[in-house]
DOKOLSE-427328 format. One record per residue: x, y, z of N, C-alpha, C in turn. Coordinates in steps of 0.001 Angstrom, whole numbers, plus 500000, padded with zeros to 6 digits. Layout:
REM DOKOLSE-427328
XYZXYZXYZ;...
***
This chain:
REM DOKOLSE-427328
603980081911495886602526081781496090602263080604497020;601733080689497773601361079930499258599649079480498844;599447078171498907598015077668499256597531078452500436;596351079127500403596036079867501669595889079337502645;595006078146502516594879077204504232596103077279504841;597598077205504324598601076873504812599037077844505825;598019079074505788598553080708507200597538080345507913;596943079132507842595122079465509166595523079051510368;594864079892511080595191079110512014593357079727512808;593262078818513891591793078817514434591946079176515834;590987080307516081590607080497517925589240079812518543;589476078981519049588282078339519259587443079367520714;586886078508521140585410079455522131586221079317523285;587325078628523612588075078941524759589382080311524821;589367080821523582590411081288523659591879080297523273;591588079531522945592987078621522551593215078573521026;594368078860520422594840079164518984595321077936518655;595180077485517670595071075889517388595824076544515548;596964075751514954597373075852513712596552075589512698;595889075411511859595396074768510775596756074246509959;597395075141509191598113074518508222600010074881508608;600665074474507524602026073925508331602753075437508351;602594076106507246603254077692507846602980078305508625;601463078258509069600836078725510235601908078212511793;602078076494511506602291076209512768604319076518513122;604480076389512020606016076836511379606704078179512458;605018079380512215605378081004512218605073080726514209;604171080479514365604158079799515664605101079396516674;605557078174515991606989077538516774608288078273516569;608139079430516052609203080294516086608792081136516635;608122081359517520607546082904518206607079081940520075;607646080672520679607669080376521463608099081630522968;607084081625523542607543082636524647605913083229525030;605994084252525701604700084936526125604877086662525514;603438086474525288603153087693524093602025088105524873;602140089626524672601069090618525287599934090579523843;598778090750524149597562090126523060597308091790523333;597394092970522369596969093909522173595799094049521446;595000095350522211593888095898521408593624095751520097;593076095626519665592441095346517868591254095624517641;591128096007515998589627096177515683589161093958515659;587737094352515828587802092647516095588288091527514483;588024092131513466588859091153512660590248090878512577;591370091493513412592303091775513414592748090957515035;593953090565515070594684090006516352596150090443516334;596311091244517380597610091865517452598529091218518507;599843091031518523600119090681519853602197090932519570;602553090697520790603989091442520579604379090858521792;605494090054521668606442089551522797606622090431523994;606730090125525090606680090965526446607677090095527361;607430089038527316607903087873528289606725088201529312;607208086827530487605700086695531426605986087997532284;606436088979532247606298090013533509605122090467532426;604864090540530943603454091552530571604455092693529889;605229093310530392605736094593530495606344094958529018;606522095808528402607371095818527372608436096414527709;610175095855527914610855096283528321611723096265526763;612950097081526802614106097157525605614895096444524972;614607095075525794615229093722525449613696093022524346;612818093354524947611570092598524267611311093189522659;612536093574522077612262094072520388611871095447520548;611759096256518993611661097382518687609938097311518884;609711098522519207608468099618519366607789099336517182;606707098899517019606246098873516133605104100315515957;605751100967514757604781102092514794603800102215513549;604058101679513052603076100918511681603100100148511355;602013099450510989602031097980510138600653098317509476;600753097459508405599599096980507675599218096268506566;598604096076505560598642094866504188598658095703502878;599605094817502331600138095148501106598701094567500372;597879094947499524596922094303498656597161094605496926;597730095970496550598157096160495320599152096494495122;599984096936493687601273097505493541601287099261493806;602680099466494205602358101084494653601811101369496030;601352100484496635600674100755497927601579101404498722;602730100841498863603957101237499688603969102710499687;603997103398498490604194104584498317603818105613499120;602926105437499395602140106402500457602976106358501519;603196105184502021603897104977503552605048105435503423;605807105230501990607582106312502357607169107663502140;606255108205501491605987109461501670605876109649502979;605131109462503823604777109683505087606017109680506263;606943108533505998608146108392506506608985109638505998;608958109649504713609858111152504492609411112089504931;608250112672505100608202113749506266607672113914507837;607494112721508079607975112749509600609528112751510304;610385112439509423611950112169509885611802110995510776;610844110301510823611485109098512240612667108430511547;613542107774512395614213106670512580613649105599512852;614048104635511830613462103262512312613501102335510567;613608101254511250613392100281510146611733099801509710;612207099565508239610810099408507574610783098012507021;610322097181507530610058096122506641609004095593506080;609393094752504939608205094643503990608440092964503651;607237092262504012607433090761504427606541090432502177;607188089713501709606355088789500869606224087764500115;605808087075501226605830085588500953607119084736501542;608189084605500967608849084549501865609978085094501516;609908086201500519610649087255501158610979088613501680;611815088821502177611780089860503368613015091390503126;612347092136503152613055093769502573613121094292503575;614347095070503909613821096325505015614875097472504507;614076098386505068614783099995504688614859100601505921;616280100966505625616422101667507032616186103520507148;615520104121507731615133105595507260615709106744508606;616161107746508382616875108434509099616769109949509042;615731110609509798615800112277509596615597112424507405;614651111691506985614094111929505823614882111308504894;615354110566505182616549109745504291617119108370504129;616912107728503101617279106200503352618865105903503476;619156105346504692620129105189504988620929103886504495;620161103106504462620772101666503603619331101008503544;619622099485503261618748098717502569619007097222502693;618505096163503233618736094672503372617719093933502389;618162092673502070617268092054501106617382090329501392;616571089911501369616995088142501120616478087786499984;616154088361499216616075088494497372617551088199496636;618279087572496210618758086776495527619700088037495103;618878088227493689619145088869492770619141090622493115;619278091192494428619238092146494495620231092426495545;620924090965495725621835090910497290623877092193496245;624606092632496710625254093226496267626099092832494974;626795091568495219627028090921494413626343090691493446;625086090134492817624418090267492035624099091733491402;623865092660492188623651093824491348624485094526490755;626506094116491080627292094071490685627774093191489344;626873092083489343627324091236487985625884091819486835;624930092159487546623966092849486586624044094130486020;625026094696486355625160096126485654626615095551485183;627072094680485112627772094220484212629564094963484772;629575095017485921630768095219486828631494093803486951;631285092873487373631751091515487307631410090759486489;632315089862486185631895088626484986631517087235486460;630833086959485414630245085764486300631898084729487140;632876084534486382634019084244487208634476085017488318;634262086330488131634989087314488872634016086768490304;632926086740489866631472086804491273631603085515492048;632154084126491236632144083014491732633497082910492460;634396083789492522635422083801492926635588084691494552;635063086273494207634561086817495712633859086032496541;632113085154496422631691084034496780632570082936497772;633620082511496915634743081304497220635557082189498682;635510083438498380636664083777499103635716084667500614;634485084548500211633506085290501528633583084098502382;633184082532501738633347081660502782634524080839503597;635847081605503102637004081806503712637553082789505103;636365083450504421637298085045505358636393085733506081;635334085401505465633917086200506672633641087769506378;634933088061505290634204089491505136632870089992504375;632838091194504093631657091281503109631909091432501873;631155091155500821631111091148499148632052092094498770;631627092939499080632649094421498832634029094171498843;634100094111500530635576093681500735636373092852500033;635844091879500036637008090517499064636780090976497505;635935091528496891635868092057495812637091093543495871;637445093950496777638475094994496587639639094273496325;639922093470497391641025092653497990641556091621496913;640566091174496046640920090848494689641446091685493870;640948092799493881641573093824492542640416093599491822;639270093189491804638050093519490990637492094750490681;637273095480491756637174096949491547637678097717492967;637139099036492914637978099898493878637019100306494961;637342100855496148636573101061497357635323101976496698;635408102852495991634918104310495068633575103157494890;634159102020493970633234101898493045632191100872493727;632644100206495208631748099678495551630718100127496064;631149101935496890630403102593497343629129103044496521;629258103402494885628475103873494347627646102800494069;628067101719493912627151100114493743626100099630494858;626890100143496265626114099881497412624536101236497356;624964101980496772623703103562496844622701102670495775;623424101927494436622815101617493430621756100208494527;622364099579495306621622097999495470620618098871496446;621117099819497336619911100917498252618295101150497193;618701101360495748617871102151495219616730100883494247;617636100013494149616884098695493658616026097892494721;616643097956496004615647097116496849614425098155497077;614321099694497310613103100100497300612617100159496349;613082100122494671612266100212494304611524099010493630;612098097961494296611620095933494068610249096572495577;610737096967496535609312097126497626607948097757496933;608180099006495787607272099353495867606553098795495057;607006097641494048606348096418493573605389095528494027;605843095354495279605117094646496208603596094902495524;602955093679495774600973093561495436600201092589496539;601131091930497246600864091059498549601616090830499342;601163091908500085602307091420501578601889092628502904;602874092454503771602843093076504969603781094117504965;603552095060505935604848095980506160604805096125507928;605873096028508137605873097128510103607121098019509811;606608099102510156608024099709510842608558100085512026;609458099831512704609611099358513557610925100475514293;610657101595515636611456102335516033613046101998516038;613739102787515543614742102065515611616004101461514950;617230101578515214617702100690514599619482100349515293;619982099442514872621291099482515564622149099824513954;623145100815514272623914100981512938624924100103512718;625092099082513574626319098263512787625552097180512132;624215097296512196623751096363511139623998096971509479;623898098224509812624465098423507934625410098661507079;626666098539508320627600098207507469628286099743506968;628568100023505737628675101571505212627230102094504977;627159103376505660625628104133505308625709104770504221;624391105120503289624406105846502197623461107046503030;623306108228501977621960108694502306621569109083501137;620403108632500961619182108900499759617948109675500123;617981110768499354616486111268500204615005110526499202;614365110420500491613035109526500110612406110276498976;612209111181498958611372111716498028612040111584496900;613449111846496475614111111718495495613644110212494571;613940109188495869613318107428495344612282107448494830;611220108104495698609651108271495548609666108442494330;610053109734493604609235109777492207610305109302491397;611839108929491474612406108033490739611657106416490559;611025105992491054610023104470491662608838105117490899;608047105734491192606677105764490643607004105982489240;608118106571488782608193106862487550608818105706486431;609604105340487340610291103550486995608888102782486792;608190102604487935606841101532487637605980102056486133;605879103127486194604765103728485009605757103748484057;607272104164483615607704103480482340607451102237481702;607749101627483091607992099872482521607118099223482379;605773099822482729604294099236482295604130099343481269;604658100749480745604452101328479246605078100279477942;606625100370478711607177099677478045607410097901477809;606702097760478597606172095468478595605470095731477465;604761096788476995603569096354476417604312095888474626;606244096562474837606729096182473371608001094958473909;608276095090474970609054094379475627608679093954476758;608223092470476481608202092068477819608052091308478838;609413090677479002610653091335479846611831091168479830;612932091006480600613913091082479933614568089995479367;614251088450479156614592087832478179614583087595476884;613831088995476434613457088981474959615288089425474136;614957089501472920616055089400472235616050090419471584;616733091675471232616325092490470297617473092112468891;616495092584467862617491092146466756617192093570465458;618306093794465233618654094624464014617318094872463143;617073096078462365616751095773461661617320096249460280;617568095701459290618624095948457924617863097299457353;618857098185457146619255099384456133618961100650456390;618659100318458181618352101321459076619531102193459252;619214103390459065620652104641459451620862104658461198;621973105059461435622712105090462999621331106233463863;620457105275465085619593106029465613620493107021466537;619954107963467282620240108925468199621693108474469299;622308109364468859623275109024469910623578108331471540;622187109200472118621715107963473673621389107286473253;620976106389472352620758105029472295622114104438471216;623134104769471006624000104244470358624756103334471097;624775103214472666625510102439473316625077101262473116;623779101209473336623204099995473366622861099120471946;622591100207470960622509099977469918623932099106469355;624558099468469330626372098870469065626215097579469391;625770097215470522625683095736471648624478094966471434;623724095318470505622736094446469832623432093758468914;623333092346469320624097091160468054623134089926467980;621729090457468508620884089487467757620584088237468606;621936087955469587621807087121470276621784087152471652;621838088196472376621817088385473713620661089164473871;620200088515475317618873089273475684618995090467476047;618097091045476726617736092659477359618629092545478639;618269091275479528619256091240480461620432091295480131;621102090285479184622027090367479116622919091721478482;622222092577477652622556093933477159622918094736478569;621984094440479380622411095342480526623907095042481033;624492093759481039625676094049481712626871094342480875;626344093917479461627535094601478529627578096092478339;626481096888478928626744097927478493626650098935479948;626856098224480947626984098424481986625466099336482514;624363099656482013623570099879482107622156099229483050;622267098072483203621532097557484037619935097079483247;619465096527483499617621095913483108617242097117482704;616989098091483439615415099180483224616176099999482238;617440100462482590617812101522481291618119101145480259;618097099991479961618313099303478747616847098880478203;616009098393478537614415098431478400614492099335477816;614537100653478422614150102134478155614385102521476735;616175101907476308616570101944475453616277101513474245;615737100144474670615434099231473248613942099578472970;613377100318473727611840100253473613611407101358472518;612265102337472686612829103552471775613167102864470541;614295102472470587614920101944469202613914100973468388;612527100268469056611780099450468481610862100964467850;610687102009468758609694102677468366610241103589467327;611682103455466907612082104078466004612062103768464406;611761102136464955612184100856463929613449100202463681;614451100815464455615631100203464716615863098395464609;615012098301465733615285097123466046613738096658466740;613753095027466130612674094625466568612531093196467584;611769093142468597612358092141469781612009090645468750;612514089701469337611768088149469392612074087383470844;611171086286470987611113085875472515612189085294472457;612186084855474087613218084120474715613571083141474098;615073083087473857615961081718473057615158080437473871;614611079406473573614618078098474080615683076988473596;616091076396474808617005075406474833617028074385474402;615589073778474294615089072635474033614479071946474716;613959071038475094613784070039475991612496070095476814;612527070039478344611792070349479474611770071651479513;613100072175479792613167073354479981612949074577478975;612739074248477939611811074850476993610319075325477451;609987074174477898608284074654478035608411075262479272;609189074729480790609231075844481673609633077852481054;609876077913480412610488079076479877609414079688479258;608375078258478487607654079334477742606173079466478806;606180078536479809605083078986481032605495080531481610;606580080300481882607062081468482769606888083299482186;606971082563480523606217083695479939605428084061479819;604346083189479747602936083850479592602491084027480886;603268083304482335602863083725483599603170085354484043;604286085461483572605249086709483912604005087789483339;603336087805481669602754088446481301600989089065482188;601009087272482381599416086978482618599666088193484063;600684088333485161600399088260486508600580089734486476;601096090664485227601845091639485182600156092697484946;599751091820484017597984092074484197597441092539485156;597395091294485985596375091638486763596682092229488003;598224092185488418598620093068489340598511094858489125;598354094704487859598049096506487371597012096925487516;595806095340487755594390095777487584593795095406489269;594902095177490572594535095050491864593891093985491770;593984092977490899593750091687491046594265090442491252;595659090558491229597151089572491282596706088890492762;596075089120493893595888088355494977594988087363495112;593661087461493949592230086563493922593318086042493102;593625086207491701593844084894490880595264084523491323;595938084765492061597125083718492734596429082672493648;595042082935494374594818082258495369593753081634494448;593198081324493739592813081118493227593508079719492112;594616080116491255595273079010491070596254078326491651;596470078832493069596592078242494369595864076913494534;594472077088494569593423076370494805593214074952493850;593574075246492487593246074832491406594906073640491386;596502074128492293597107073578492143597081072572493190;596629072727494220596366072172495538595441070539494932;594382071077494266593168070342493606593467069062493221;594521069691492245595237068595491568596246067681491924;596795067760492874597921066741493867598859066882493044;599063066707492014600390066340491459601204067631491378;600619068918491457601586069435490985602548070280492639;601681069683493644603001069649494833604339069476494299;604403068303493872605369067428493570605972068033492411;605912068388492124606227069259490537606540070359490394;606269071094491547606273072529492253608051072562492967;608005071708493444608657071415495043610031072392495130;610226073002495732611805073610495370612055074722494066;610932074385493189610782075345491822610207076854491653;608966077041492899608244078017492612607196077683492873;606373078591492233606535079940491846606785080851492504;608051082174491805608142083224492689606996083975492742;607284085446493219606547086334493225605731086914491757;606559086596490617605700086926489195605303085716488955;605496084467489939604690083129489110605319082545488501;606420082713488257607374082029487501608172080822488191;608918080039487279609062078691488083610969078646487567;611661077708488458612883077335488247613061076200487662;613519076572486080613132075492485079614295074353485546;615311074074486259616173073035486169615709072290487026;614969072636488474614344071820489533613154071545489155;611888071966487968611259071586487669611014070046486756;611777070658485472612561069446484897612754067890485571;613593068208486958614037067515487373612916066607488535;611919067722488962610552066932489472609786066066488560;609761066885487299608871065926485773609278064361486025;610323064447486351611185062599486285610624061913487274;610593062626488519610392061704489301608840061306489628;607981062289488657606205062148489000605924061457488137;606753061381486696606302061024485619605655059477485838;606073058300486548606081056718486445606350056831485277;605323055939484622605366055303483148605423056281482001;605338057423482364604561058423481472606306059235480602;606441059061479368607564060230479059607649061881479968;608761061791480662608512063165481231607901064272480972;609100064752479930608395065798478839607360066205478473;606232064571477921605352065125477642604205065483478897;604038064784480360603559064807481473604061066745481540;605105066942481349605472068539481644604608069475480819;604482069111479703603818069948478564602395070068478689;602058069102479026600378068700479721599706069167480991;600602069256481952600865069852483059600579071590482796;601846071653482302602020073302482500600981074204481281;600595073094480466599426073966479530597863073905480563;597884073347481382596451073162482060597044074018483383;597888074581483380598107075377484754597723076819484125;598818077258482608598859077820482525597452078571481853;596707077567481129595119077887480932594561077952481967;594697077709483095593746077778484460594222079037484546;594963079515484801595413080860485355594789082050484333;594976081840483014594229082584481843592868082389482421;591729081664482522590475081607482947590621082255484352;591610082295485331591037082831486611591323084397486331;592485084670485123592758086570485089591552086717484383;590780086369483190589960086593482644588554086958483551;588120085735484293587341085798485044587515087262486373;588957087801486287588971088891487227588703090327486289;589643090343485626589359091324484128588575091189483032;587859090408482810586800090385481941587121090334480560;585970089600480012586045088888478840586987089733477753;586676091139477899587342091434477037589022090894477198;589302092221478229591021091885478190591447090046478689;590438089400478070590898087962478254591117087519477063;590389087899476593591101087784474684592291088511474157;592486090061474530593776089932475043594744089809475293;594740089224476234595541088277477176595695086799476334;594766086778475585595139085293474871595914085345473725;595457086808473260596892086693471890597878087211472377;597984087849473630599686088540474417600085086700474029;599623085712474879600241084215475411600097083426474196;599767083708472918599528082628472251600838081629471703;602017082673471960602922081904471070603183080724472271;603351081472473582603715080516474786602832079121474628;601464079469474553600395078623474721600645077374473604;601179077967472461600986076991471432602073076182471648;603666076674472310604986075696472647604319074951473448;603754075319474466603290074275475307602130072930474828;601553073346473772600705072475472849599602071598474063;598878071121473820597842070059474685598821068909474154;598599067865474810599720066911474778599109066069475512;599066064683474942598131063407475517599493062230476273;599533061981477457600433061216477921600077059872477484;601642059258476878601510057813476490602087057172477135;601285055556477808601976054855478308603589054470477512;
***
């Protein structure tokens, strides 16, 4: 989430574009050169590198044949429909915030998939379906910045797994990055004619439509299912003198020990986040088993954990209700207001659900705190963020589902307690 001033930038009465704020001037000083200023409706400013001949020649980038703004979740959808039956070629990217997706599409078919998302890069989606142990992953890692190959490769070359199995992993990370795009609730897309194939490495092919309603149908489960789980750090636990439920859910069922989360079920049972959701959401509705929240550690990072929950919840709201863009900018506004929590922010977050990185947070508490016990400056902090944000979803969804919304967050609300800083 970006303070908005920070994209302005100003055209004054001469025609001269002047930055307002530092991403603005950031996106700027990386786009040095001469740009053809294309037609637009007048709220809109288009423009596309040419160099000074004007001309658009084949060196000056790909031919852009759509673009436009992401404002809710699902929006995307329309646009791979549309891509699946035109057959163009060309890459699709989908910008948000700062990070960046693209799909590559081919005669009605996704051909591969790039990500600078973390957790969706190959390796990771390999230790999340529970193919690698976290040694195995820190070890391919060690040996990529040796050898220059790709994840895959040094993961063969180890004996971790087999060419077979990276291939089916690479279709699997294809099918997770579109369907993390069609998540998207703020952002941009272009797609752009085109593409060079040694950017992808091994091609898959997926047909779009196949994704399409595998994705729309993924989003409308997992809405269903937050409402008993949600998300995947919850814990599911037994419940005593219950008989053996349904056989599809016996895998997972077995691998419930009370102490590992939803995520973590996914890689023991090689199943992954959503089909394991799927799983436990059943087994709660069976009476099997019933969730409790996220283990806390103690400390700082306790209350980051329990913000991140009621943020994760609060944003899951209002992005369902096409409102996730006013109240981000909104307690945007409210964090800006307050100065301190730059500093507190810095390196931490929030991602895209609002959530924060509890070890760099922690570790900001120390250095803002002065005189003040960290901890409690953290607890004080993140209960007045996280009540600001409750008043700005409320104020978008209305009184009712703000009450709500207040007993979804209460347990979060109450770890975080009001908390008076002592010299």
């Amino acid at each position: 989430m970006k303070e908005a001033r920070a994209e302005l930038v100003r055209i004054d009465k001469a025609g001269v574009v002047h930055p307002i704020g530092t991403i603005a001037s950031q996106r700027l000083r990386a786009r040095e050169g001469a740009f053809r200023l294309l037609p637009a409706p007048p709220h809109l400013v288009l423009m596309r590198y040419t160099g000074e001949d004007g001309r658009r020649d084949a060196e000056d980038g790909a031919v852009m044949k759509l673009a436009g703004e992401i404002t809710q979740p699902a929006a995307m959808c329309d646009v791979l429909a549309m891509l699946s039956q035109t057959g163009w070629r060309g890459e699709l990217m989908v910008l948000d915030g700062d990070t960046t997706r693209s799909i590559f599409f081919d005669k009605g078919s996704v051909v591969g998939a790039q990500t600078s998302v973390e957790a969706e890069r190959l390796g990771m989606i390999l230790y999340r379906f529970g193919r690698l142990t976290p040694e195995q992953h820190e070890q391919v890692v060690q040996r990529l910045g040796t050898t220059g190959r790709r994840f895959g490769e040094c993961a063969v070359e180890l004996g971790f797994l087999t060419t077979e199995q990276i291939y089916t992993y690479m279709s699997k990370q294809v099918e997770e990055i579109v369907f993390s795009t069609l998540t998207v609730s703020d952002g941009t897309f272009f797609f752009l004619e085109g593409f060079d194939d040694t950017r992808l490495g091994r091609h898959v092919s997926i047909s779009v439509s196949a994704l399409l309603m595998d994705g729309v149908t993924r989003m409308d489960e997992l809405r269903y299912f937050r409402q008993r789980v949600p998300s995947s750090d919850y814990v599911p636990v037994k419940v005593e003198g219950r008989d053996l439920p349904p056989a599809e859910f016996a895998r997972v069922y077995e691998a419930i020990d009370g102490e590992a989360s939803v995520e973590e079920l996914g890689r023991r049972t090689n199943r992954g986040e959503f089909e394991t959701t799927k799983a436990v959401y059943a087994l709660i509705q069976s009476r099997h088993v019933v969730v409790q929240p996220p283990r806390l550690d103690g400390g700082g990072a306790t209350l980051v954990v329990a913000a991140n929950h009621a943020l994760r919840l609060l944003f899951q709201a209002v992005d369902a209700a096409g409102q996730g863009t006013q109240v981000r900018q909104n307690l945007a506004s409210f964090a800006a207001g307050a100065g301190v929590y730059e500093l507190l922010f810095r390196g931490s977050g929030p991602d895209a659900h609002g959530c924060f990185e509890a070890e760099a947070m922690v570790s900001n508490a120390a250095l803002v705190a002065g005189g003040v016990e960290p901890q409690v400056l953290l607890r004080q902090l993140l209960h007045e963020y996280v009540g600001f944000a409750l008043f700005a979803a409320g104020s978008a969804l209305g009184a009712e589902r703000e009450v709500e919304l207040s007993k979804d967050l209460g347990e979060s609300l109450s770890t975080l307690g009001a908390a008076t800083p002592k010299p």
